[in-house]
C-alpha positions as CSV (number, residue, x, y, z in Angstrom):
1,X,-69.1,-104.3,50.4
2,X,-70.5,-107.9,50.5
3,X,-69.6,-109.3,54.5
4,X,-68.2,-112.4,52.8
5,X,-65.0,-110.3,52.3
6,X,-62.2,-111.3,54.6
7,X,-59.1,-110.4,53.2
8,X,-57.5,-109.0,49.9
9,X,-56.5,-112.4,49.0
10,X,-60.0,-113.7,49.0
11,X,-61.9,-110.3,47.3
12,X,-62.3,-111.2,43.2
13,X,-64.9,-109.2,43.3
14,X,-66.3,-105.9,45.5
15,X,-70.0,-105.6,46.3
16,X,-71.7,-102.4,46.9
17,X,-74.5,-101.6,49.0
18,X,-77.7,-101.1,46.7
19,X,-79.2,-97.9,47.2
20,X,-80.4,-94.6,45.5
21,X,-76.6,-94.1,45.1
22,X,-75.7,-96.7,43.4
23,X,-77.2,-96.3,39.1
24,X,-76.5,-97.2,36.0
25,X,-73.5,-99.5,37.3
26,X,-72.2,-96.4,39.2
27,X,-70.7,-97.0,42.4
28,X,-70.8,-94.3,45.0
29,X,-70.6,-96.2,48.1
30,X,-68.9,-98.8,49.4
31,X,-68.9,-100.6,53.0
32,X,-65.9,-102.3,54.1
33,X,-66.0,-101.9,57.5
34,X,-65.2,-105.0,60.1
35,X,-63.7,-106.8,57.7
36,X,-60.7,-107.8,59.5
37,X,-58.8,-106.3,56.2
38,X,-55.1,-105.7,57.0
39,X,-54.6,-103.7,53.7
40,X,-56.9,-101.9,51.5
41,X,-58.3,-103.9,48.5
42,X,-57.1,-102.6,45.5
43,X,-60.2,-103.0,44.0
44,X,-61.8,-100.6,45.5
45,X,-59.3,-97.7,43.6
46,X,-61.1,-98.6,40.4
47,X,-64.4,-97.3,41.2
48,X,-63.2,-94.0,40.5
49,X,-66.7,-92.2,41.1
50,X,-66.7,-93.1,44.6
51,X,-68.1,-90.7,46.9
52,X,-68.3,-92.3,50.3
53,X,-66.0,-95.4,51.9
54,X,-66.4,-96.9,54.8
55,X,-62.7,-98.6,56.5
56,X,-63.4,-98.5,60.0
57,X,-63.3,-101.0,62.4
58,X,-60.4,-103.3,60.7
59,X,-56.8,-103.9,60.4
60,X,-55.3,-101.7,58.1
61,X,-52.0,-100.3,58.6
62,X,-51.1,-98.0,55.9
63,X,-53.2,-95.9,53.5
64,X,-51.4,-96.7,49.5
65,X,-51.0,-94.1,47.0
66,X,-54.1,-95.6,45.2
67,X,-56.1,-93.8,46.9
68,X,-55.2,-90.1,45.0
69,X,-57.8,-92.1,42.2
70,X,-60.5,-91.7,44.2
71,X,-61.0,-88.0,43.2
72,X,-64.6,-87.7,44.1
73,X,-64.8,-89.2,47.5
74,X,-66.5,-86.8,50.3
75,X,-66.4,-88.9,53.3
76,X,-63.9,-91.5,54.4
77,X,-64.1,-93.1,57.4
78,X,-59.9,-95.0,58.5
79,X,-60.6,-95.3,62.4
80,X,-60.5,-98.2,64.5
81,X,-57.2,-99.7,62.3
82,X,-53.6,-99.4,62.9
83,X,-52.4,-96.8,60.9
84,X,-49.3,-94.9,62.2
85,X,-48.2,-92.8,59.4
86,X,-50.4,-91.6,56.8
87,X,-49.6,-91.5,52.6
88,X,-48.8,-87.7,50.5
89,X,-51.5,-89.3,47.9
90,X,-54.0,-88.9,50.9
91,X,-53.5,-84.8,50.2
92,X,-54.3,-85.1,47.1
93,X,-58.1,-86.1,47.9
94,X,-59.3,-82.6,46.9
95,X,-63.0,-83.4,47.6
96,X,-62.5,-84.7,50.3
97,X,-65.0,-83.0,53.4
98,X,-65.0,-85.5,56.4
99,X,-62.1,-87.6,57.4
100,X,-62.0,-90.1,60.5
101,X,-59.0,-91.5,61.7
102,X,-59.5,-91.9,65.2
103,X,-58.1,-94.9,67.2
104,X,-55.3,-95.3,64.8
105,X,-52.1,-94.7,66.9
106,X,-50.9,-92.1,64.2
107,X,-47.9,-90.2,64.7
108,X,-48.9,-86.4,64.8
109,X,-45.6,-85.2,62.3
110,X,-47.9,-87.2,59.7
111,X,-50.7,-85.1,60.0
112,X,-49.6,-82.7,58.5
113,X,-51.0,-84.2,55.0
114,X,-54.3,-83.4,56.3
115,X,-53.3,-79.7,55.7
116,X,-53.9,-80.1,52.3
117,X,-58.0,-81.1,52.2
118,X,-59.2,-77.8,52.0
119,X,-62.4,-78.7,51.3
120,X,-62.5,-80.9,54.4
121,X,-65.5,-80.0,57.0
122,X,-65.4,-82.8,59.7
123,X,-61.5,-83.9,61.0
124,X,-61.8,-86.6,64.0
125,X,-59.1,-87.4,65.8
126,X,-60.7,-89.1,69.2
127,X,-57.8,-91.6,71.2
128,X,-55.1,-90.9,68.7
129,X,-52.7,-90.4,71.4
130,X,-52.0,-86.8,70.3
131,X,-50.2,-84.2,72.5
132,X,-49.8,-81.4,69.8
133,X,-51.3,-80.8,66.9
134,X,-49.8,-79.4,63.9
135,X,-50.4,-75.8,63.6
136,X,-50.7,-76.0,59.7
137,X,-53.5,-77.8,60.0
138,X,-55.2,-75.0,61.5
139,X,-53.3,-72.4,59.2
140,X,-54.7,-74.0,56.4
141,X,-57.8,-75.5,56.7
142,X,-60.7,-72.4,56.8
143,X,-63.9,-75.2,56.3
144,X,-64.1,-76.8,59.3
145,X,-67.1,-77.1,60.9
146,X,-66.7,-80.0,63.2
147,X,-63.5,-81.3,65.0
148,X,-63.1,-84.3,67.1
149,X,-60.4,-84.3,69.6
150,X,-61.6,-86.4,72.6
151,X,-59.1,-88.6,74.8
152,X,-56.2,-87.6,73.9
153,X,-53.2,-86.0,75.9
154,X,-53.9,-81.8,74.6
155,X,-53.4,-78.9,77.2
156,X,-53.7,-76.5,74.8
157,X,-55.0,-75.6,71.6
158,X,-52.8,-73.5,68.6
159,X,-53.7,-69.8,69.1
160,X,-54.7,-70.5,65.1
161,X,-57.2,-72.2,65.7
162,X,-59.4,-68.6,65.7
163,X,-58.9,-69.2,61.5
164,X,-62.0,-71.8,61.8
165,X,-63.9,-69.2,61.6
166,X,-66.7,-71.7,60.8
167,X,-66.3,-74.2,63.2
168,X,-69.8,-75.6,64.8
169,X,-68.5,-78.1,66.8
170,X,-65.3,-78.8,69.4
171,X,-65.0,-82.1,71.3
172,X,-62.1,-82.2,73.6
173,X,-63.6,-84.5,76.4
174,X,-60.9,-86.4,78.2
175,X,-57.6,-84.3,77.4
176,X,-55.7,-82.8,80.0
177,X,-56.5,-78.7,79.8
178,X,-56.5,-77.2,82.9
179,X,-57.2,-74.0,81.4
180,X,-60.1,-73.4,79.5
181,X,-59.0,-72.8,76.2
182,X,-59.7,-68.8,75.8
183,X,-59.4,-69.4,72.2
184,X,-62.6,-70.7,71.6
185,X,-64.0,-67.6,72.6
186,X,-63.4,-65.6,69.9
187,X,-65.2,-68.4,67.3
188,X,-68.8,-67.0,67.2
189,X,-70.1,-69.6,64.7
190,X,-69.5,-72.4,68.1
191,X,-72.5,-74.2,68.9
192,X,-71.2,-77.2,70.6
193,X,-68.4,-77.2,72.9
194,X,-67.3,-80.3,74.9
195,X,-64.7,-80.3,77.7
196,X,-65.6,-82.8,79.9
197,X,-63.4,-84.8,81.7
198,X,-60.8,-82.3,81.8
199,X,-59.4,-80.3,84.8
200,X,-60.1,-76.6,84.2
201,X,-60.7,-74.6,87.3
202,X,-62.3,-71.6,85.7
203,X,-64.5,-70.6,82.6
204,X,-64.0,-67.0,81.5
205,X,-66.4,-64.5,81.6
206,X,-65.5,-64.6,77.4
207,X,-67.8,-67.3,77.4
208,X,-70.5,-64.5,77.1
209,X,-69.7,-63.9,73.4
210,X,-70.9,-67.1,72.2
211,X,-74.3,-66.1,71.7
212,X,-75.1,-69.0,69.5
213,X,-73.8,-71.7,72.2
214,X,-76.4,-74.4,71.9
215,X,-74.7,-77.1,74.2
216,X,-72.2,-76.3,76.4
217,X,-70.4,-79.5,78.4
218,X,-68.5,-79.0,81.3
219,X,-68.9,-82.2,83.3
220,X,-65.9,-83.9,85.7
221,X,-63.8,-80.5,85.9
222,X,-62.6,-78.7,89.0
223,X,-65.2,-75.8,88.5
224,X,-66.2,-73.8,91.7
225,X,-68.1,-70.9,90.2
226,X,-69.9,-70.1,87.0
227,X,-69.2,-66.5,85.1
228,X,-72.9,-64.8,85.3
229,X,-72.0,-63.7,81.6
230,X,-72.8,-67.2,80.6
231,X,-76.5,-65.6,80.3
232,X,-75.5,-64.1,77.2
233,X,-75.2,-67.4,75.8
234,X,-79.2,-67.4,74.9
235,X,-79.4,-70.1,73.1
236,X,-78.3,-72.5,75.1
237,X,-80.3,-75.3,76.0
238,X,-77.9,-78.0,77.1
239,X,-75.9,-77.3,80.4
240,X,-73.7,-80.2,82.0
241,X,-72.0,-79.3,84.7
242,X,-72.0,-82.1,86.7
243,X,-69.7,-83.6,88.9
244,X,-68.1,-80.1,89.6
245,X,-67.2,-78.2,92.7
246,X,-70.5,-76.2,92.0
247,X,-72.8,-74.6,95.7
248,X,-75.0,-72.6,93.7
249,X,-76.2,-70.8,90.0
250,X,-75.6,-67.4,89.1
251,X,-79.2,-66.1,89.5
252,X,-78.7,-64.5,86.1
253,X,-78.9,-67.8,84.8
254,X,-82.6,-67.3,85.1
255,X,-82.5,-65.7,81.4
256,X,-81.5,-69.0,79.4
257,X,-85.3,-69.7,78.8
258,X,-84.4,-72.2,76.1
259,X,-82.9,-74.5,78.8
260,X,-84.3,-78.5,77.9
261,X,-81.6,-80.6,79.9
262,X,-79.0,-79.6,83.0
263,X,-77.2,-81.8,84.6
264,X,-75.6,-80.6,88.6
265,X,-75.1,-84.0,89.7
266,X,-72.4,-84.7,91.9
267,X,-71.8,-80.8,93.2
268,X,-72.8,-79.7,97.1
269,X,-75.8,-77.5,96.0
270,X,-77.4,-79.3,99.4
271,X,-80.8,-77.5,98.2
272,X,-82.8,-77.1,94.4
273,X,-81.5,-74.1,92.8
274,X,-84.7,-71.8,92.8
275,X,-84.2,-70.8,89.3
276,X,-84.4,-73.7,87.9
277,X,-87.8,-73.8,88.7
278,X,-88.6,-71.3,86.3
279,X,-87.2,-73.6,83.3
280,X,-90.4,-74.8,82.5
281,X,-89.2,-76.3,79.3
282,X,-87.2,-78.9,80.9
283,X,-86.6,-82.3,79.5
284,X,-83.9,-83.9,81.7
285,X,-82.8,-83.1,85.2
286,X,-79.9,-84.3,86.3
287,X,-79.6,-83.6,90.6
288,X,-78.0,-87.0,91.4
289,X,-75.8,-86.8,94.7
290,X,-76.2,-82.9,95.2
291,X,-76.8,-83.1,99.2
292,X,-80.7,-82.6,98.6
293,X,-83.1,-83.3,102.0
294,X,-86.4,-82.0,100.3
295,X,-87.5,-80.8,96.9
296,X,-88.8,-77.1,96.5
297,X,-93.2,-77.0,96.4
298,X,-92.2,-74.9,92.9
299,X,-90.2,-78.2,91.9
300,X,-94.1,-78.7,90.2
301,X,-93.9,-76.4,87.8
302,X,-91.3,-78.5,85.9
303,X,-94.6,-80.1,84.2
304,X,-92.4,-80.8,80.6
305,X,-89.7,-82.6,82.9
306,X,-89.2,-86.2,81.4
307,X,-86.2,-87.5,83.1
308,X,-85.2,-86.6,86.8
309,X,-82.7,-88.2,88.5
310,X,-82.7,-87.5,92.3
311,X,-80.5,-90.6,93.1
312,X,-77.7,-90.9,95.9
313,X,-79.7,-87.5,98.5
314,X,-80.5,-87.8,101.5
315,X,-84.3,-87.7,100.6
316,X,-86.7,-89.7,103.9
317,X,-89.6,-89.9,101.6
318,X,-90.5,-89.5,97.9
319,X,-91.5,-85.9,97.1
320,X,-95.2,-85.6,96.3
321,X,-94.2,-82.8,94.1
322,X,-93.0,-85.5,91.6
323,X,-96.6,-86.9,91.6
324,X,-97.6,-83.8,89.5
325,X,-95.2,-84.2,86.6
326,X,-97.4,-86.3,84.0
327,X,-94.7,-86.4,81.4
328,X,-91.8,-87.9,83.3
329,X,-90.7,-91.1,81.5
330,X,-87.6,-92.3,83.8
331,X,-87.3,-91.4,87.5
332,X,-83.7,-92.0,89.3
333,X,-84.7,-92.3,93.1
334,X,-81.7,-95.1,94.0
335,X,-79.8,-94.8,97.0
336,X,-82.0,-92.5,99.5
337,X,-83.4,-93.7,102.5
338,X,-87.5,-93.8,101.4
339,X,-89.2,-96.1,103.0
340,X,-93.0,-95.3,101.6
341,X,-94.1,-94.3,98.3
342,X,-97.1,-92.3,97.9
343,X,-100.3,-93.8,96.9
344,X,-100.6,-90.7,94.0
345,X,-97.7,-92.6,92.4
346,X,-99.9,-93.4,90.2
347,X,-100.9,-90.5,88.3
348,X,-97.4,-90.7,86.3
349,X,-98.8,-92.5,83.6
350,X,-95.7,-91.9,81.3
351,X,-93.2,-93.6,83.6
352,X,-91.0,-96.4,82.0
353,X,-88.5,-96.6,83.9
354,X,-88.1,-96.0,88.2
355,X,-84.9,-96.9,90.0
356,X,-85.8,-97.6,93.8
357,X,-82.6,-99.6,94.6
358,X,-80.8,-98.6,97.7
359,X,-83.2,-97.2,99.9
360,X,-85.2,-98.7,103.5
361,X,-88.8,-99.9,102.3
362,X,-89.4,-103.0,104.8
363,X,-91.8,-104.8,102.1
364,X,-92.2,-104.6,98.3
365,X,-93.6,-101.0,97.9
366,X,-97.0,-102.1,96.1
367,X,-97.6,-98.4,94.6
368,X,-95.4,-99.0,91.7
369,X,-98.1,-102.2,90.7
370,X,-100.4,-98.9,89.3
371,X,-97.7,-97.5,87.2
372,X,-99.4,-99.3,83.9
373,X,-96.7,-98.2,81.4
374,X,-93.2,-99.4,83.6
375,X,-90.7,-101.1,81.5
376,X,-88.2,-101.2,83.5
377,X,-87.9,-101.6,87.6
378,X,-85.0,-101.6,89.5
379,X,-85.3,-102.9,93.3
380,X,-82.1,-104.4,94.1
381,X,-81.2,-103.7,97.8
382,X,-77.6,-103.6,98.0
383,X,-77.5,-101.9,101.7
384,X,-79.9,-101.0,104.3
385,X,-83.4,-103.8,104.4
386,X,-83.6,-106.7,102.4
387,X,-87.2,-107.4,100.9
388,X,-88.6,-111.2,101.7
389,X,-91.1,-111.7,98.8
390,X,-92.2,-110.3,95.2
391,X,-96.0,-109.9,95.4
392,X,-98.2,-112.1,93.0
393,X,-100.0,-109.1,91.6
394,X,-96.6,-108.1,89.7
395,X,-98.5,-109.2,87.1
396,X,-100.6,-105.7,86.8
397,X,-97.2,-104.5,85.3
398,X,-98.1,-106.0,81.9
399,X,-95.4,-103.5,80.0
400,X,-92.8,-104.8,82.6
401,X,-89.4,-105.5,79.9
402,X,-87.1,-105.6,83.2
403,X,-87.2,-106.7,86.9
404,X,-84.4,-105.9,89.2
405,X,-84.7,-107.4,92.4
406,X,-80.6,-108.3,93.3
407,X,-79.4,-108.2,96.8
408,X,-82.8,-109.3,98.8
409,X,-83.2,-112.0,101.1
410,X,-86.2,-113.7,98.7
411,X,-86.6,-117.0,99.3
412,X,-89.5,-117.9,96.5
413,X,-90.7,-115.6,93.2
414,X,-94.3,-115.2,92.3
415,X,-96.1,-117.6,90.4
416,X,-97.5,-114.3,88.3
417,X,-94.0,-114.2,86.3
418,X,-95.0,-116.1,84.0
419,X,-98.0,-114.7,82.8
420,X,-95.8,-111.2,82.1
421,X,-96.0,-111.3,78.2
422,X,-92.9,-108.7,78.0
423,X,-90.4,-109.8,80.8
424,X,-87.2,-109.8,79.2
425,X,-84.6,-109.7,81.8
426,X,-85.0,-111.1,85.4
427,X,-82.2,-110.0,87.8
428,X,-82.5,-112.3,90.9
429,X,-78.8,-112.1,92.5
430,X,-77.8,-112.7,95.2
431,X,-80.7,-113.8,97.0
432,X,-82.0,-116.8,99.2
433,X,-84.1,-118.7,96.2
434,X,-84.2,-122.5,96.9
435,X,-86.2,-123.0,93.3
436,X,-87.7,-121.6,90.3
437,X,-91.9,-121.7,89.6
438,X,-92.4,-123.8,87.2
439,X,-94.6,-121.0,85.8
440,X,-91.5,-119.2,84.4
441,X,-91.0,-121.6,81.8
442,X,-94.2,-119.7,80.7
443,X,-92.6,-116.4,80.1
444,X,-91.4,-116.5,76.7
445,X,-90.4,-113.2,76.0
446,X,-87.3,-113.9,78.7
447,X,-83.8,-112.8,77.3
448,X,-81.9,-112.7,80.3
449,X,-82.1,-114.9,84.0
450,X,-79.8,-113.7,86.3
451,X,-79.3,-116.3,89.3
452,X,-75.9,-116.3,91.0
453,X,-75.4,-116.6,94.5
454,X,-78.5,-118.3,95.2
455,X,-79.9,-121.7,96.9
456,X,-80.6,-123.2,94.1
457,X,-80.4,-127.1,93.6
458,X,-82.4,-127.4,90.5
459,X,-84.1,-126.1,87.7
460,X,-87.7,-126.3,86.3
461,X,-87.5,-129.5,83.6
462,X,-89.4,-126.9,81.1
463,X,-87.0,-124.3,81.7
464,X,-84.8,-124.9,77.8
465,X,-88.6,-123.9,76.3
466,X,-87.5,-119.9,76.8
467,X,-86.5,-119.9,73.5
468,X,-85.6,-116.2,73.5
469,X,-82.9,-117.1,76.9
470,X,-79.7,-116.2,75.7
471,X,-78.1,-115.0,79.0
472,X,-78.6,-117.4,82.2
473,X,-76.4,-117.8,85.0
474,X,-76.1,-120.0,87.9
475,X,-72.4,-119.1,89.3
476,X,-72.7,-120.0,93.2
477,X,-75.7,-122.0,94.0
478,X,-75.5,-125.8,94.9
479,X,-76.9,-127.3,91.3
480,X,-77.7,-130.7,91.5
481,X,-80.0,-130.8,88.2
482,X,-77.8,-129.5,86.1
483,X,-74.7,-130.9,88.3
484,X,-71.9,-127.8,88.6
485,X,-70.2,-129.1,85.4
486,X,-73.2,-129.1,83.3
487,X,-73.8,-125.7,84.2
488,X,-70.5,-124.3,83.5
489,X,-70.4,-125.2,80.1
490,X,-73.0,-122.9,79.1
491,X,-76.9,-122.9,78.1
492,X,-76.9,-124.9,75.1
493,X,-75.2,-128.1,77.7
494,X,-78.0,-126.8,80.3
495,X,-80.6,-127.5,77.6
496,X,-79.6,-130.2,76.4
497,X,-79.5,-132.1,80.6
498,X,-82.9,-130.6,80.6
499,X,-84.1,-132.5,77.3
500,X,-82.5,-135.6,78.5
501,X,-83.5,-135.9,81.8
502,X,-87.2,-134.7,81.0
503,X,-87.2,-137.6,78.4
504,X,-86.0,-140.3,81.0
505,X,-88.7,-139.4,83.0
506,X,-91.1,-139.5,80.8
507,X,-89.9,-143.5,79.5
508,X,-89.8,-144.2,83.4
509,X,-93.8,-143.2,84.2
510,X,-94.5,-145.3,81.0
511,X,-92.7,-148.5,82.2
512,X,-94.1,-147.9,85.7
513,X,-97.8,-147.3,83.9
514,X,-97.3,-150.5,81.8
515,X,-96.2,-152.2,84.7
516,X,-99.0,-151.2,87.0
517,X,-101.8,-152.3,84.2
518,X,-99.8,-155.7,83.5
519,X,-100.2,-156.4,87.6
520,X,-103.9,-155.2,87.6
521,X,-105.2,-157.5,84.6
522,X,-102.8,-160.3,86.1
523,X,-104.7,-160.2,89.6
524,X,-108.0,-159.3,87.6
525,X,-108.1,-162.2,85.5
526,X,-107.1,-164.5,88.3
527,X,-109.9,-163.2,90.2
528,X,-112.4,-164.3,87.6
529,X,-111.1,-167.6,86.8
530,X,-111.5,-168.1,90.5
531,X,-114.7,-166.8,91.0
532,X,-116.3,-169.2,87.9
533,X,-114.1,-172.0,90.0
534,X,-116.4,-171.5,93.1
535,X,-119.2,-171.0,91.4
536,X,-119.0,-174.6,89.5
537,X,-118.3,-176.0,93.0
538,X,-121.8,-175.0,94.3
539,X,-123.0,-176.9,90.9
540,X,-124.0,-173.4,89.9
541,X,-124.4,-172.3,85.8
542,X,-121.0,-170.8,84.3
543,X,-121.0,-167.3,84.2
544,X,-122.3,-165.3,80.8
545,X,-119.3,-163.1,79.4
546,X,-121.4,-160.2,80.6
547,X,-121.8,-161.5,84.2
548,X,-117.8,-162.3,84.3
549,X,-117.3,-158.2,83.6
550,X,-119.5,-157.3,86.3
551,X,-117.5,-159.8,88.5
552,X,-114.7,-158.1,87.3
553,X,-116.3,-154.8,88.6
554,X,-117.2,-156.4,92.2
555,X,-113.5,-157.6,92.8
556,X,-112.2,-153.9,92.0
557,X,-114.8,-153.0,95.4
558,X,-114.2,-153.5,99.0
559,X,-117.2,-156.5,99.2
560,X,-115.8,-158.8,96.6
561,X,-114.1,-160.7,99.0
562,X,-117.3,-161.3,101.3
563,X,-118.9,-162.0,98.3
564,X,-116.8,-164.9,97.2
565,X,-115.8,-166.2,100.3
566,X,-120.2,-167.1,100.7
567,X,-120.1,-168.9,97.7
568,X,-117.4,-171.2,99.1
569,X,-118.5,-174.7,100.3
């Protein structure tokens, strides 16, 4: 649907997206999504071939009985409105094979209606403030393959629920179970199953039986063991466990060989899991605030690893088994205490993005200036050493999208910034800076200059030239040029001080130049005029125009003045 449509009252007409669905004048989608539409247009009922419509993201508050026209649609997509109750008609959608009405604060006695889309495959529900939910649903419904339940107030599932028995996919992140539901056992055909955020104590050793378990989540739960029968699961290749009461692995973990991402963060393994080693087909390692002092010399083999986070450890220098992982793309090493990189930094090729913030390095670690592909760099120190100075050669960091440097004692930024042809965001917080390089009025590609809590008094005159800056900010220093005021209204006031001023300046140097010439032909053509009066005193020829000039060109030296003051009488 055309974006021009704001409300029923001001829809004549409905618009549809023009794609391979839509021929011969036949709709089959429609888009009216962040409309702002409080009701339904009625229009949209008389496009009875309709197969997909897209609600979401408005203001609706009740569903009409139109809708039973729309006896082809597939997919409809109601969340993000304010429906509480929901229509019979909407039962009558017999096609009907995904539904979302999450974020709607919908009563769960008027869900019941959703009972009757037997052909419905994906129900989500997520932040419908649901605390039951209608066992018919689950009597009745034998399609579903996906079910979205996340953030609502569950504890339990209806022991029906084993009827789906071809459901692929659970989410129940951010409910309240404390008990893993042993239900979901017993559903083979499970190949997702989410429960973070929950407060389950225990997994059962059931969990086995889901041999076709792809991606098992398990984050921010109260877990202080894992069943060894999760081996069974062998397809698994996504693991999150994180934030967990976790000391060790099962060693019969050691058979998932399909394993491509695990996240342990936040447990009190104090030491790398040997096992985990062996999962050479790793893609992203999560071991974030695990107690680690050292990484095992096996940590090497992990040569497919792409994203390793080893942030918030007790780590005293950066492992040089991490040198050896030519694929990694994004390296977590905040919050340690490294003081030193290793000079074989270098050698990962691959690496976008490195997070150094947090740790003791008494000067700008230089190693990271041969990392040619870094996109993103984050250096902010907010504890331990402060760093003084950026280095100039920055600018071997051509790919460089984002520079962190918050919470250092810098007083001046390198000239070099401005030749960085891909500098998007500059994060100078809370430092010492007393002013900007002119030169960063060079760096066009800047989205984002972060300056609060600085020494600033004034800005480069070039600065409004960034036009890419969208985001700049100057809370906290003592602005002069801007003033304060001008500075809290926003960037377009900042540019337009910055236009103003820059063309005062330039009118004053032209009325100082005019001025300046106006003085030096004054006292130049009195000179001459004087000169050709001496010279007629000593009865002497008038000057030649061309002899006047050169005249000219003797007063403008140091001798003139001997020179005249010999032809005097």
């Amino acid at each position: 649907m055309s974006k021009d449509i704001k409300s029923v009252e001001h829809s004549p007409k409905i618009h549809q997206r023009n794609d391979p669905q839509h021929v011969n004048d036949r709709t089959f989608f429609i888009d009216a999504s962040n409309q702002s539409l409080t009701a339904i247009p009625l229009e949209i009922f008389t496009f009875t071939e309709l197969e997909e419509v897209h609600l979401e993201n408005n203001q609706i508050e009740e569903i009409p009985q139109e809708i039973q026209r729309l006896k082809n649609i597939r997919v409809l997509y109601l969340d993000k409105n304010n429906l509480r109750s929901l229509c019979p008609a909407l039962g009558l959608l017999s096609s009907l094979e995904s539904l979302d009405l999450s974020y709607n604060p919908i009563f769960s006695s008027s869900l019941v209606v959703v009972s009757f889309l037997h052909a419905l495959r994906e129900l989500r529900l997520y932040q419908t403030d649901l605390k039951e939910i209608p066992v018919v649903i689950f009597k009745n419904l034998h399609h579903l393959e996906l079910l979205g339940l996340t953030g609502n107030h569950l504890k339990c599932l209806p022991k029906e629920i084993v009827n789906q028995t071809k459901l692929r996919e659970i989410y129940l992140k951010r409910n309240q179970f404390e008990v893993f539901p042993q239900e979901l056992c017993v559903l083979y055909t499970l190949e997702i199953i989410d429960l973070d955020e929950n407060k389950i104590g225990a997994i059962p050793e059931e969990i086995g039986h889901l041999t076709g378990l792809q991606k098992f989540y398990m984050a921010s739960n109260n877990l202080p063991v894992l069943p060894a029968s999760l081996c069974q699961c062998s397809q698994l290749s996504v693991l999150d466990l994180s934030h967990n009461l976790l000391h060790s692995i099962p060693k019969s973990f050691a058979e998932l060989r399909k394993m491509t991402e695990i996240g342990l963060s936040g447990n009190r393994l104090e030491k790398v899991p040997r096992l985990i080693c062996r999962w050479t087909s790793l893609h992203l390692l999560y071991l974030g605030n695990t107690g680690l002092h050292r990484l095992r010399g096996s940590f090497r083999c992990l040569v497919n690893l792409r994203f390793l986070d080893l942030s918030q450890n007790h780590l005293h220098h950066c492992p040089l088994q991490i040198c050896a992982l030519k694929n990694l793309e994004v390296l977590g090493l905040d919050d340690n205490k490294i003081g030193q990189l290793p000079s074989e930094l270098g050698s990962l090729s691959k690496l976008k993005i490195l997070g150094l913030t947090g740790n003791e390095f008494l000067s700008f670690p230089e190693e990271v200036l041969s990392l040619a592909s870094l996109e993103k760099l984050y250096i902010g120190q907010d504890q331990g050493f402060k760093l003084t100075y950026v280095p100039e050669h920055i600018r071997k960091l051509q790919s460089l999208k984002e520079l962190y440097i918050e919470n250092n004692h810098l007083e001046y930024l390198p000239v070099s910034l401005g030749s960085m042809p891909n500098l998007e965001v500059l994060d100078c917080r809370h430092n010492l800076l007393k002013q900007l390089p002119d030169a960063i009025c060079q760096a066009q590609a800047l989205k984002e200059l972060r300056l609060e809590d600085n020494l600033l008094t004034h800005l480069p005159e070039n600065l409004d030239s960034l036009v890419n800056l969208k985001v700049l900010t100057l809370m906290d220093n003592p602005m002069e040029e801007p003033p304060k005021e001008v500075c809290a209204e926003g960037n377009e006031a900042i540019w337009k001080y910055l236009k103003e001023n820059r063309n005062r300046n330039i009118m004053a140097t032209k009325v100082k130049s005019a001025q300046i010439l106006d003085n030096s032909c004054f006292r130049g053509s009195l000179m001459v005029n004087t000169v050709q009066i001496i010279l007629r005193s000593n009865s002497l020829h008038p000057c030649p125009a061309s002899e006047k000039r050169s005249y000219l060109v003797t007063f403008m030296s140091p001798g003139l003045s001997k020179k005249i003051f010999k032809c005097q009488p």
